[in-house]
N, C-alpha and C positions, 0 to 999 in steps of 0.2 A: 504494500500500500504506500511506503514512503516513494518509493520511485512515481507511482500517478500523482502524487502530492507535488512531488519535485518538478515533472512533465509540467503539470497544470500552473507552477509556481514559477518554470520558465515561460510558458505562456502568456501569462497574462505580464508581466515583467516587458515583454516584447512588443504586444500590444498599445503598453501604456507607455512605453518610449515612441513608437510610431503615431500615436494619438496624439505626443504629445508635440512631434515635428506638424502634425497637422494643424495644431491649435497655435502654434504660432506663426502662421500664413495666415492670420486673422480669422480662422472660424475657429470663435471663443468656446462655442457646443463642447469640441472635442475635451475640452479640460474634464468635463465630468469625466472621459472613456480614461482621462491617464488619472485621476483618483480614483478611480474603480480599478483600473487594473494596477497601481503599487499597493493600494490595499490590501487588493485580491494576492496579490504575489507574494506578500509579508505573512499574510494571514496563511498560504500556502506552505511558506516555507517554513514556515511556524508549526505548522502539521509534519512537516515531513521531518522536523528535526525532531517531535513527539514518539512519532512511529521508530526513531533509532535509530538512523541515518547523522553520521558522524558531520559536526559543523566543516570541519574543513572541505569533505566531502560534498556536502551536499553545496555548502556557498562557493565553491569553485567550478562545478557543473553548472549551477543556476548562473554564475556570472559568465563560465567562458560560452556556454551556449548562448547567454543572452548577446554579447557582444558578435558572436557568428552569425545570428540570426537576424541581427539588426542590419548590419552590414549588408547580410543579403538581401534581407527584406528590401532595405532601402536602396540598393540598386534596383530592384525591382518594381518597386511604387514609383520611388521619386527620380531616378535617374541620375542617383549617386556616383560618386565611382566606386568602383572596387578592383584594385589594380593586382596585379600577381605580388606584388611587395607586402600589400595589404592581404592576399590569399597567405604568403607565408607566413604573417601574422598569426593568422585564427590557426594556422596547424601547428605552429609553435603553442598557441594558449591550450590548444586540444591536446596535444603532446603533453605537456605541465600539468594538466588535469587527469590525464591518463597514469600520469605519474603518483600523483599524491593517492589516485584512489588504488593504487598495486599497492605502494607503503602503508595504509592504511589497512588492505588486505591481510598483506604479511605483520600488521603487526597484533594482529588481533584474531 
């Protein structure tokens, strides 16, 4: 259950930074969608640290997926860029992430 907690806690995270590029293009609306979804994302991650999902673990998946996600997201809506400098980024932060949750593995 901690992993759908975590799934749903980087989702709405990703959402509510996308709402929230949207809401400063001047439609104010969006603000409601990025306080709903940093709520929802705290409130998420809040469960998934419950269910027993080690902090480091679980705030290093929500953060480096959130940053990949955005990234692409936002090449994708808004016509970002996302350069291959920028691709070795996010595999470098997924690599680091991969990392802590193997030590993490092994040490418990």
């Amino acid at each position: 259950m901690a992993w759908l907690f975590l799934a749903v806690a980087i989702g709405l995270e990703v959402a509510g930074t996308l709402a929230l590029r949207m809401a400063t293009t001047g439609r104010r609306a969006w603000y409601a969608v990025v306080a709903v979804g940093y709520l929802g994302a705290f409130a998420a991650l809040t469960a998934t640290l419950s269910e027993g999902l080690g902090l480091g673990v679980a705030y290093g998946i929500w953060a480096a997926a959130g940053v990949a996600l955005t990234a692409v997201a936002s090449r994708l809506l808004f016509d970002e860029p996302l350069t291959p400098l920028m691709g070795v980024g996010i595999g470098l932060i997924a690599g680091g992430v991969l990392l802590v949750e193997l030590g993490a593995a092994s040490a418990g």
